[in-house]
C-alpha positions as CSV (number, residue, x, y, z in Angstrom):
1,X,17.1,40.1,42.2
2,X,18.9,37.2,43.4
3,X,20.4,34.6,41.3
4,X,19.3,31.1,42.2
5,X,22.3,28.7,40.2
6,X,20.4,25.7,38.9
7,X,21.0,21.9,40.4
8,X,22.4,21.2,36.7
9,X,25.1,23.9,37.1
10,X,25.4,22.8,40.5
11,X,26.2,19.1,39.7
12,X,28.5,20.4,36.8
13,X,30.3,22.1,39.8
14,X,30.4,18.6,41.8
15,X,31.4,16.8,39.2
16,X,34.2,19.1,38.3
17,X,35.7,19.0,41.7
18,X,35.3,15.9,42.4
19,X,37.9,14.6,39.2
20,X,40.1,17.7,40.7
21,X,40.7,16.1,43.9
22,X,40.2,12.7,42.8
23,X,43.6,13.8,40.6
24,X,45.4,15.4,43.5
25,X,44.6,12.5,45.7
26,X,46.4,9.7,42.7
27,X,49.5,12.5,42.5
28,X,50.1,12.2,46.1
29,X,49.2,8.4,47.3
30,X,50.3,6.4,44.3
31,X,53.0,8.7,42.4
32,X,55.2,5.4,42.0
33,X,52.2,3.5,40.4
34,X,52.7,2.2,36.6
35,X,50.5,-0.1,34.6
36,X,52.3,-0.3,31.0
37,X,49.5,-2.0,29.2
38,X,49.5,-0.8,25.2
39,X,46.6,-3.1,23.9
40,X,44.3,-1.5,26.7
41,X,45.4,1.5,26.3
42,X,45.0,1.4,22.2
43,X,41.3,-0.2,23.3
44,X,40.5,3.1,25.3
45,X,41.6,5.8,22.4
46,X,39.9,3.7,20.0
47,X,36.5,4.0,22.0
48,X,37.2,7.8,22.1
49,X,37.8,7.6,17.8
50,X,34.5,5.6,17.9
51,X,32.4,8.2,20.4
52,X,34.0,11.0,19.0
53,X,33.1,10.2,15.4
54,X,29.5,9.3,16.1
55,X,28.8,12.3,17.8
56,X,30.1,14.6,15.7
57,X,27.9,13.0,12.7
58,X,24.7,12.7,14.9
59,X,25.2,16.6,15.7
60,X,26.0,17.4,11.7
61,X,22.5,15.2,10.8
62,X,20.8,18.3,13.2
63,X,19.0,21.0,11.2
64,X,21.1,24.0,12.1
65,X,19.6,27.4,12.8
66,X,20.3,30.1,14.9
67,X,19.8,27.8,17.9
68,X,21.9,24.8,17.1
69,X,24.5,26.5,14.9
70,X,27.3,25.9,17.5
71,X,26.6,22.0,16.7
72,X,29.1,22.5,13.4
73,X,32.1,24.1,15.6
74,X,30.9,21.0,18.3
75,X,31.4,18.7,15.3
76,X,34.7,19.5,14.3
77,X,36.0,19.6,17.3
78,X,34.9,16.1,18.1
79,X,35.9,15.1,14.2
80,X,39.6,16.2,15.0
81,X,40.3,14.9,18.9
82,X,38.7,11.7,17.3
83,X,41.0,10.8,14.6
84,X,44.3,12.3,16.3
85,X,43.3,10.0,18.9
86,X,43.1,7.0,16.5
87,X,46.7,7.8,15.1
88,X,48.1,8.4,18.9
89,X,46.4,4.8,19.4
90,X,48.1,3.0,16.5
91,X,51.5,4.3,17.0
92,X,53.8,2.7,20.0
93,X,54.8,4.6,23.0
94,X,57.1,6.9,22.3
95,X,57.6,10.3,20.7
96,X,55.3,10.5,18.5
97,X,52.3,8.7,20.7
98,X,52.9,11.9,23.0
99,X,52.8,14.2,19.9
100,X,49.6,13.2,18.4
101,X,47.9,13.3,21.6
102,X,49.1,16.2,22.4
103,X,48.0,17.4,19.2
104,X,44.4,16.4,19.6
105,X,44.2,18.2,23.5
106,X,45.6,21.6,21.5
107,X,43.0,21.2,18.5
108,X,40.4,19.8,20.6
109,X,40.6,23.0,22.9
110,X,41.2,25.2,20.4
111,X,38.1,24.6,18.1
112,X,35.9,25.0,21.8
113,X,37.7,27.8,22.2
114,X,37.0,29.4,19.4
115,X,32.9,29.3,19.9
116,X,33.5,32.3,21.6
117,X,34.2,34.1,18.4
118,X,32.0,32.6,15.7
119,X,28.6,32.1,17.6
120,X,27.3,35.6,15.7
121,X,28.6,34.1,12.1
122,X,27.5,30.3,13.5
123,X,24.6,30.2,10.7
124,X,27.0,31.7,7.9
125,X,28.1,29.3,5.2
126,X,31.3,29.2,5.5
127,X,31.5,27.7,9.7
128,X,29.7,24.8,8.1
129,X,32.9,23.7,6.6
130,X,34.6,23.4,9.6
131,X,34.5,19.5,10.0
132,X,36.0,19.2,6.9
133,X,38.4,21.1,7.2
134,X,39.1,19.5,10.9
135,X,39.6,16.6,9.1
136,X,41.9,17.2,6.7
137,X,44.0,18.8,8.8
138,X,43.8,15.8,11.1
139,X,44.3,13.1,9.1
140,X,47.1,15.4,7.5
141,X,49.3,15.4,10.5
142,X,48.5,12.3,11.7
143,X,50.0,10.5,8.0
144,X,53.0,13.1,8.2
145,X,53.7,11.7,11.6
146,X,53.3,8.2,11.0
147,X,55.5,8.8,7.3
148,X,57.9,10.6,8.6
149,X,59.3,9.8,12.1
150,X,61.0,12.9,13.9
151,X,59.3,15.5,12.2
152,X,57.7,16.6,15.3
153,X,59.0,18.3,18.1
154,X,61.1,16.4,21.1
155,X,58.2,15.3,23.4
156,X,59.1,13.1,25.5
157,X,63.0,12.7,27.2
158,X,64.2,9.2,29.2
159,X,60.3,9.1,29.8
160,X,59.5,12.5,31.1
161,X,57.3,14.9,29.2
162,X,59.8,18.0,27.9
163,X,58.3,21.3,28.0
164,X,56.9,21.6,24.7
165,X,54.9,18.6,25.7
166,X,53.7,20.0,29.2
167,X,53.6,23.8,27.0
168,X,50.8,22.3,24.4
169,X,49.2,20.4,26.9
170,X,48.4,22.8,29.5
171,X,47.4,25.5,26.7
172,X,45.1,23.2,25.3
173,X,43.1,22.5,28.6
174,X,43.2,26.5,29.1
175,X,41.3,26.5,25.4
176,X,39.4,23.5,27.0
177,X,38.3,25.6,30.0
178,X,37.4,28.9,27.8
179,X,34.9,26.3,25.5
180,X,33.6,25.0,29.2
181,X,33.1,28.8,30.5
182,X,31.1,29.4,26.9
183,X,28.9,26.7,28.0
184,X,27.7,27.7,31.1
185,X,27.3,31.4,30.0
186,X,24.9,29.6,27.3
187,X,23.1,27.6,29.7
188,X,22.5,31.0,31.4
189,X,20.5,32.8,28.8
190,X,19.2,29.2,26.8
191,X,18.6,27.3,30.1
192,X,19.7,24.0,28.2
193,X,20.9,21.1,30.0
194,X,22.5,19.9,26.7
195,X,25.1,22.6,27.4
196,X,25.6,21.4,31.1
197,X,27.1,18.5,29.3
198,X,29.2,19.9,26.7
199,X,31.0,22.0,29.5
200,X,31.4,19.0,31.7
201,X,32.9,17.4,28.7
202,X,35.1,20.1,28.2
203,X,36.2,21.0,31.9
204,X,37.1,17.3,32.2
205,X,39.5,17.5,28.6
206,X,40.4,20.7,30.3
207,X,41.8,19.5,34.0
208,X,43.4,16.6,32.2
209,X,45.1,18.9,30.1
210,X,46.3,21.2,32.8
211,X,47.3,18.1,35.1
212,X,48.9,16.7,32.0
213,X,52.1,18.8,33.7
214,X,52.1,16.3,36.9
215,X,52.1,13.1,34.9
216,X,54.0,10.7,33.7
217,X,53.3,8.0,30.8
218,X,51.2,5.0,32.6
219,X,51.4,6.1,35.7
220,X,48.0,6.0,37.9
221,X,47.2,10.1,37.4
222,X,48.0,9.2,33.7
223,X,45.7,6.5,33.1
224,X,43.2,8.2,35.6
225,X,42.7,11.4,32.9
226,X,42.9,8.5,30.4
227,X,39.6,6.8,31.6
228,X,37.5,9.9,32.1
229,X,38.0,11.1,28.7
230,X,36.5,8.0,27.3
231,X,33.9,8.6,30.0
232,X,32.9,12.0,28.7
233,X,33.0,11.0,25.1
234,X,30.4,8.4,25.6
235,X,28.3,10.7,28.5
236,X,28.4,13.2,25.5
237,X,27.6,10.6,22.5
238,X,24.5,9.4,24.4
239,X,23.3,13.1,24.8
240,X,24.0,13.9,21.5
241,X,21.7,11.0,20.9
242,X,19.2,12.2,22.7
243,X,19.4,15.3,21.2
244,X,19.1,13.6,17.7
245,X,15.9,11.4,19.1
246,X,14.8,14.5,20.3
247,X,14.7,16.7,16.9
248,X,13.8,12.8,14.7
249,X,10.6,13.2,16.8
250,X,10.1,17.1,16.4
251,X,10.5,16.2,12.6
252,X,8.0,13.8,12.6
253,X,5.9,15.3,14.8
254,X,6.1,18.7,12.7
255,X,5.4,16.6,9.1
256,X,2.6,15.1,10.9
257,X,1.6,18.7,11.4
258,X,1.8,19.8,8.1
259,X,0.1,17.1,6.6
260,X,-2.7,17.8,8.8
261,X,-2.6,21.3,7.7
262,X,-2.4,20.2,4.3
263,X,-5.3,18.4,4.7
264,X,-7.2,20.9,6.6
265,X,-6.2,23.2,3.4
266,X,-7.5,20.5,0.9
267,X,-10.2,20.1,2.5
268,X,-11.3,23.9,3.0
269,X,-10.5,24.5,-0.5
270,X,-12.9,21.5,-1.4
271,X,-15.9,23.2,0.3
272,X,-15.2,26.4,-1.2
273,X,-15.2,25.4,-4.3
274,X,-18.3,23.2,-3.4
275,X,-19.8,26.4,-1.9
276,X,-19.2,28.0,-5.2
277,X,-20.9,25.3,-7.1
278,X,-23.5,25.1,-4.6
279,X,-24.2,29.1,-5.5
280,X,-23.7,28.7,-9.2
281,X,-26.5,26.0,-9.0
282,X,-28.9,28.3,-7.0
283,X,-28.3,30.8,-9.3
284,X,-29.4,28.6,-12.4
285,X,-32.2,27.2,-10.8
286,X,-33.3,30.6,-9.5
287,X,-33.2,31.8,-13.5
288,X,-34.6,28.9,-14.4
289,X,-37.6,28.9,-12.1
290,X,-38.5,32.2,-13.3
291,X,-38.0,31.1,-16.9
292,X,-40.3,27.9,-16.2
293,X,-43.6,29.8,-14.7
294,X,-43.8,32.2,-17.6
295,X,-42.9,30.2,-20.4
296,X,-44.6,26.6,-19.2
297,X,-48.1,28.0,-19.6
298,X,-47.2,29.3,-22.6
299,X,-46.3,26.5,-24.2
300,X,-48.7,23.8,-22.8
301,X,-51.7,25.6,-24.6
302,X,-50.7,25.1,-27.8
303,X,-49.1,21.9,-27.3
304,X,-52.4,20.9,-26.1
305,X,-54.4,22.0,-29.2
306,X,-51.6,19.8,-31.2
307,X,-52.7,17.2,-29.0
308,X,-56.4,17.2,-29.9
309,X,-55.2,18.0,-33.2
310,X,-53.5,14.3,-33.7
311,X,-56.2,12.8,-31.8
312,X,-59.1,14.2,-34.1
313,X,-56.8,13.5,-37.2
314,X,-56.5,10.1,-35.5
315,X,-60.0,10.2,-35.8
316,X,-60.8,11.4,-39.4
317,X,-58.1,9.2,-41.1
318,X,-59.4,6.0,-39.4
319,X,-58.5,4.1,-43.2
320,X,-55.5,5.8,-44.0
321,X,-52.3,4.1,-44.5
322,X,-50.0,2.7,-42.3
323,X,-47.1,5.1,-42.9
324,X,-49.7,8.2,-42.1
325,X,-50.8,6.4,-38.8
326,X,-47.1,5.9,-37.7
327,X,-46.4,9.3,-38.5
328,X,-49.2,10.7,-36.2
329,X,-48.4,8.4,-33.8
330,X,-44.8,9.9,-33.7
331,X,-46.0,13.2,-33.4
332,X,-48.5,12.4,-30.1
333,X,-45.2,10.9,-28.5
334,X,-43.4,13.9,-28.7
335,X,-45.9,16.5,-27.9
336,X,-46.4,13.8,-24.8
337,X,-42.5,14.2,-24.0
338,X,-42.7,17.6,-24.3
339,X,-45.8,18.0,-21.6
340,X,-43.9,15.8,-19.5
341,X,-41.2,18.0,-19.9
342,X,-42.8,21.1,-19.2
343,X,-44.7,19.2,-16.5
344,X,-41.3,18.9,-14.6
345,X,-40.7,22.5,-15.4
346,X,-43.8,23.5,-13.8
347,X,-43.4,21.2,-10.6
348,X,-39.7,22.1,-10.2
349,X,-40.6,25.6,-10.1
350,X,-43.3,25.7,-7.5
351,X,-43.1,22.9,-5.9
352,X,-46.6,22.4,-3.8
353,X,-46.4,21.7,0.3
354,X,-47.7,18.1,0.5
355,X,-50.8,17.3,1.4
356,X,-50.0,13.8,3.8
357,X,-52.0,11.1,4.6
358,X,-52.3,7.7,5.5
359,X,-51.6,5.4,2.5
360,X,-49.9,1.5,2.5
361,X,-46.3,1.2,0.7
362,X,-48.7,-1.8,-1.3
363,X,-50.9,1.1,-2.6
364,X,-48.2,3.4,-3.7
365,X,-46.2,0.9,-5.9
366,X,-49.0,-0.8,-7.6
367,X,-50.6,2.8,-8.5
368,X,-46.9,3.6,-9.6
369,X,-46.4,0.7,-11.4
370,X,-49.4,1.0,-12.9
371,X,-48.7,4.1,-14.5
372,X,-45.7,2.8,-16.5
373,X,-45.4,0.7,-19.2
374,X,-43.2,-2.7,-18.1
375,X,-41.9,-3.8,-21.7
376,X,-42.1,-8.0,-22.0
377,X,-38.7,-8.2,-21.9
378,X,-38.6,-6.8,-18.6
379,X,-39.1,-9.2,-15.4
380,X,-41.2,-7.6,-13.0
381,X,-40.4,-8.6,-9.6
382,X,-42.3,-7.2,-6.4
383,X,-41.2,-7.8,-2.8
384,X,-43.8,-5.7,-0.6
385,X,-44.7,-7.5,2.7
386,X,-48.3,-7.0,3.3
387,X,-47.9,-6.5,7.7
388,X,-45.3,-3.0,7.1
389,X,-47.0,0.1,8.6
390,X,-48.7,2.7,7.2
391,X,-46.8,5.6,5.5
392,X,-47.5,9.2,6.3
393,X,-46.4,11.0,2.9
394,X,-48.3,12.9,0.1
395,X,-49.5,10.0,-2.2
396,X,-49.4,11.5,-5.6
397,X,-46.1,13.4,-5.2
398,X,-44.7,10.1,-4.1
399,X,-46.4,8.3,-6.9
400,X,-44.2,10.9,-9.2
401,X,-41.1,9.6,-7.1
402,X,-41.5,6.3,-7.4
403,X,-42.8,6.4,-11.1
404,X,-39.7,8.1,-12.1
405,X,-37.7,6.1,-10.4
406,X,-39.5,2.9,-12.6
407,X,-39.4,4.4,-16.0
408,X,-35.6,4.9,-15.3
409,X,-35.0,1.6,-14.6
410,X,-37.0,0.4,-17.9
411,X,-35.1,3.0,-19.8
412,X,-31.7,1.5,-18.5
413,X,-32.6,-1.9,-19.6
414,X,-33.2,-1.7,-23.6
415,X,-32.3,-5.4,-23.7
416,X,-34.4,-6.8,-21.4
417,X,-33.5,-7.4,-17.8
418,X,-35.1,-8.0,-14.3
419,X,-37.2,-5.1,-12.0
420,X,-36.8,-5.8,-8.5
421,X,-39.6,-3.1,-6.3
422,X,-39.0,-4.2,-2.8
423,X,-39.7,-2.3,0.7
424,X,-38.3,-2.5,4.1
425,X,-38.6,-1.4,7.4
426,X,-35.6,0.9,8.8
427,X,-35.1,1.5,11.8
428,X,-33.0,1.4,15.5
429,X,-34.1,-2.2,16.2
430,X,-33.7,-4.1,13.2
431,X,-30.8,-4.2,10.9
432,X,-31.6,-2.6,6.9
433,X,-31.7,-6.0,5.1
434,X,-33.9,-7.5,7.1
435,X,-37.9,-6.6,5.1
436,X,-41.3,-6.5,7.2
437,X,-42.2,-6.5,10.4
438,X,-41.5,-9.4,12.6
439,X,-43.7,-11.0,15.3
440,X,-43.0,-9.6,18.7
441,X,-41.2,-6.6,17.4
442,X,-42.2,-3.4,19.1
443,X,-43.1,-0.8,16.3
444,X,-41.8,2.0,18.4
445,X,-38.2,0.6,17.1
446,X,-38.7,1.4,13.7
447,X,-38.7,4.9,12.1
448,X,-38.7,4.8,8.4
449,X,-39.8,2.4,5.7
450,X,-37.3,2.1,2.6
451,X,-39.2,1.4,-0.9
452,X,-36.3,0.6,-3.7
453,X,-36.5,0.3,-7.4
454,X,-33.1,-2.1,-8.9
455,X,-32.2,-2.7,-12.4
456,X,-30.2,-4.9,-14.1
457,X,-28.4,-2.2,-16.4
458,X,-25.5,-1.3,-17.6
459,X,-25.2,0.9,-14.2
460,X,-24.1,4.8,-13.4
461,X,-20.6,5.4,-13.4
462,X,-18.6,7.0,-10.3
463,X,-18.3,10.6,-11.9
464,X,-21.9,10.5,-13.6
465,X,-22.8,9.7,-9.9
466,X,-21.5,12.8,-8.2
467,X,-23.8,14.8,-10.6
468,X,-27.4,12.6,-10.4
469,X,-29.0,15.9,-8.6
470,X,-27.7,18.5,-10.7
471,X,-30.2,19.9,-12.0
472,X,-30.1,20.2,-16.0
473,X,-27.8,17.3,-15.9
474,X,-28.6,14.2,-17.9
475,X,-27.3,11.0,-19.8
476,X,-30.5,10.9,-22.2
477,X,-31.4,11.7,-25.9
478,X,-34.3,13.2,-24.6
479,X,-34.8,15.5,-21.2
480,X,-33.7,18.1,-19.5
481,X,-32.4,16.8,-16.1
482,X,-34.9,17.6,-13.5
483,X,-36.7,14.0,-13.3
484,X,-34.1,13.3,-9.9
485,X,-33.7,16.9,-8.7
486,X,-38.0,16.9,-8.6
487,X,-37.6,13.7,-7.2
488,X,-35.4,14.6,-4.3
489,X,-37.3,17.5,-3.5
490,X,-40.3,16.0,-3.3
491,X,-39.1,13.1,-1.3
492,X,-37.3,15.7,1.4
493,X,-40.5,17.5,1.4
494,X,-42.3,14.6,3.0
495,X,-39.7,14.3,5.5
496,X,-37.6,11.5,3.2
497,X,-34.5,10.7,1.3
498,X,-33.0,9.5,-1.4
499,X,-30.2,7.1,-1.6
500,X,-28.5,5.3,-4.7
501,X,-26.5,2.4,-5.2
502,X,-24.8,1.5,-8.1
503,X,-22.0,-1.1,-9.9
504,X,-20.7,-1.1,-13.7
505,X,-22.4,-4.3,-15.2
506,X,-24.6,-5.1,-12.6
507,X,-27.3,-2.2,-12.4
508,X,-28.6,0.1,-10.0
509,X,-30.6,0.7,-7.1
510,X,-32.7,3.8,-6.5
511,X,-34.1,3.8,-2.8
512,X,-36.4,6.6,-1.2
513,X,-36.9,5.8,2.9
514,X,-40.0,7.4,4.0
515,X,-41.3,8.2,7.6
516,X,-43.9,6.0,9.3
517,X,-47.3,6.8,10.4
518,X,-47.5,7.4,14.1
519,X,-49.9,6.3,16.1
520,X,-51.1,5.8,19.8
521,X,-50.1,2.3,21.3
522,X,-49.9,-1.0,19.8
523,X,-47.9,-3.1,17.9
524,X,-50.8,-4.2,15.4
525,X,-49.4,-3.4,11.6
526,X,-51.6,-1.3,9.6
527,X,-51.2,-2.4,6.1
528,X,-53.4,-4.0,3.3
């Protein structure tokens, strides 16, 4: 299988060449060339402190894993050519200023080199020390060379390098070139263009350090090596900023993610438990649906002879006393709340198909309303426009709705109050608050009409609102919690709904919106 090398390697290639020759060339046409300039040249090693440093931290802000592990041993390298290069910056040309950046070519190279040999323990505790201990060791002989002048070896003699100088040199572009050769054989099995750069940025540390043999201090090769340096460092310092925008963005992007998951996971766990509650309440009303067929009947007979009972003692102590009349009166109201009660029992449990027909919204609510007792402290307020449409809907299992829905909103207003029964047509051509059916309007663009019941109590609060349909759930002295669960079914089995509005202090609004009657053609409103 042939090998095709990819254009990044190919570039790398290129690149490295081209500085090769570029170097060559400078050795041979301008070897007499000097430009002794110290505050430039402290301006170009301090860029290099400045690149260096902020690469290394941008690579040690990366979460390391198997993947990016090499970044510590990247780090430390950068940490150490950085701040040897600061000190070879501050001190003047001489001894020393070759020392220290000798020193940071040997280190630099050396802690590339050494990639080789820790990229299986890269993701052990102990590499991720490295930088710090990079830094110690060059801020430690960087002070002991500043303190104490001529403890380094002779580097430099009447202004050409000695040996030792041209010895470190060459041996740290060597290491240079063994950290660029780890690159590339990375980029072979990773494919990652990030390594393309880190070689380049070695190979060019690398050839300057081999060439370092064929300089001289300021001259044109010397100053040549000098400025691509700085060039790599800030080529590599805006990749490694890439790199850190890169993984900023995966990090988002992957707490984005988890969020979502964590609100995918919230909100399964909300409809299980919902499910679980859902089939908890079948399972009472199923119990209690049984319980409520055999036991209603049971009960109403006797509660009926009671009845008569109270009514024929009624009847009999016509001259008794007051106390004995209030008494017997107390005793009809409670066998009437307990036939209501087992009237609801009854209904819940077999609840009847509906037997629809034509009827007026006008109709219902007067019938309803008639059927409750509206205390005088009570302000009875009725909005029914006399043009809305005919309902289609079983008129005496909606009388029970709306019925309920009126005695509740007495029985939420002990201290008097106002009772608001309005209706409403709802529909695709005409917005909810707007009541009755206007001139002109086509019929066709209404589907439903709303008939609400609002108080002027105390209100339901939010967590007594989650639970208004439960059955055998209740806020009152007296009942067992099936007057809105009756209610509900009786309103979806004529093809309605029930909706509820409420506020703390202001009252509440019980609606039920109820299908129109259909009928062929004409915009003509049916309604008395």
């Amino acid at each position: 299988m042939n090998y095709v090398v990819p254009n990044s390697v190919k570039v790398f290639i290129l690149a490295s060449v081209f500085t090769v020759a570029a170097s060559i060339f400078l050795i041979h046409t301008l070897p007499e060339w000097k430009l002794v300039q110290i505050p430039l040249h402290s301006v170009v090693e301090t860029l290099g402190l400045f690149a260096g440093l902020s690469g290394a931290i941008l690579l040690l802000l990366q979460k390391h894993d198997k993947q990016t592990s090499h970044y510590v041993g990247i780090s430390a390298a950068l940490v150490c050519m950085g701040l040897l290069d600061g000190f070879h910056a501050a001190v003047p040309a001489g001894n020393a200023f070759v020392w220290l950046h000798s020193m940071a070519v040997l280190s630099g190279g050396f802690l590339f080199a050494i990639l080789w040999f820790t990229r299986h323990k890269a993701h052990t505790s102990k590499i991720h020390v490295m930088p710090v201990f990079a830094a110690v060791a060059a801020t430690g002989i960087g002070t002991l060379t500043v303190l104490l002048p001529g403890i380094e070896p002779l580097m430099l003699r009447e202004g050409i390098f000695t040996p030792w100088a041209v010895s470190i040199n060459v041996l740290g572009g060597l290491l240079f070139i063994a950290g660029a050769i780890y690159f590339l054989v990375r980029n072979h099995s990773t494919q990652k263009k990030e390594d393309i750069f880190f070689a380049f940025f070695c190979s060019l540390n690398g050839f300057a350090g081999l060439f370092f043999w064929f300089s001289e201090v300021w001259n044109a090769q010397w100053w040549f090596w000098h400025v691509l340096r700085v060039l790599a460092y800030f080529i590599l310092l805006g990749h490694i900023f890439i790199i850190f925008r890169r993984t900023e963005m995966e990090l988002l992007e992957t707490r984005e993610l988890n969020v979502g998951l964590e609100q995918k996971v919230a909100e399964r766990t909300r409809a299980l438990i919902e499910a679980q509650q859902e089939l908890v309440r079948k399972e009472k009303l199923a119990i209690l649906g049984q319980l409520s067929g055999s036991v209603g009947h049971e009960l109403r007979n006797p509660l009926g002879v009671m009845s008569n009972a109270v009514y024929f003692l009624k009847m009999v102590l016509a001259d008794a006393d007051e106390i004995t009349k209030e008494y017997l009166e107390i005793i009809r109201k409670e066998i009437d709340n307990s036939l209501r009660i087992i009237t609801d029992l009854l209904d819940f449990a077999r609840t009847r198909p509906p037997q629809t027909k034509a009827v007026t919204v006008r109709e219902l609510t007067d019938e309803s309303l008639g059927r409750c007792a509206i205390p005088d402290n009570v302000d009875l307020l009725t909005e029914i426009p006399d043009n809305l449409p005919l309902l289609r809907v079983d008129p005496l299992q909606m009388g029970q709705v709306l019925t309920n829905f009126i005695t509740n909103a007495v029985q939420a207003m002990p201290k008097g109050g106002e009772l608001r029964v309005a209706a409403q047509l709802v529909g695709t051509g005409l917005a909810p608050a707007q009541a009755g059916c206007p001139q002109g309007a086509p019929l066709q663009d209404f589907i439903a009409i709303a008939i609400s019941v609002t108080d002027t109590g105390e209100g339901i609060t939010p967590e007594n609102m989650k639970k208004l349909f439960q059955p055998l759930f209740t806020t009152k002295a007296k009942g067992i919690g099936l007057g809105l669960v009756l209610c509900r079914n009786l309103a979806e089995a004529n093809g309605g709904r029930i909706e509820v509005e409420s506020r703390i202090g202001e009252g509440t609004t019980f609606a039920v919106t109820l299908p129109i009657r259909e009928r062929p053609g004409g915009n003509e409103p049916q309604g008395g």
